[in-house]
Residue, then its C-alpha position, 0 to 999 in steps of 0.5 A: x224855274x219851278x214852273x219848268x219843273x212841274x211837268x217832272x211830276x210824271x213818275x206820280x202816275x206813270x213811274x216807267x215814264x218818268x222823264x223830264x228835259x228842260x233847256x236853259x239858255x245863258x250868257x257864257x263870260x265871253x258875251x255869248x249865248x250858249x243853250x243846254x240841255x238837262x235831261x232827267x230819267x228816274x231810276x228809283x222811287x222811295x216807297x213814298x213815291x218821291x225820287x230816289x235815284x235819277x241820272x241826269x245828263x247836260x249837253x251844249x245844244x247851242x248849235x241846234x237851238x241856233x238851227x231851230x230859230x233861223x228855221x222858225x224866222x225863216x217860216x215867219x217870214x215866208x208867213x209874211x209874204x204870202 
């Protein structure tokens, strides 16, 4: 999980750009697979430089995810038969 975040650290050098998306995947209770999306935006820093205020976001992004692997298996796929 820290290693994800790391990229965070972008509001250090560019404070207008500091944005972050991580995707997590986890086992739902009903033995399903479900992907979210976390979405991070800085608003403000201290005079520090550290966070102040973010707004951060979740949504269900399960169904793109899905979209996304069937793609990436049917281009390996394709890879294999040529």
């Amino acid at each position: 999980m820290e290693t994800s975040h790391r990229p965070a650290a972008t509001w250090f050098e560019d404070p207008e750009a500091g944005t972050f998306q991580c995707i997590y995947r986890f086992k739902h209770a009903d033995g399903r697979w479900r992907w979210v999306t976390q979405q991070l935006l800085v608003l403000s820093l201290t005079r520090a430089g550290l966070l102040d205020r973010v707004l951060m976001t979740f949504y269900d992004c399960t169904t793109q995810q899905k979209k996304l692997a069937e793609r990436h298996i049917a281009a390996l796929a394709a890879k294999r038969m040529n």
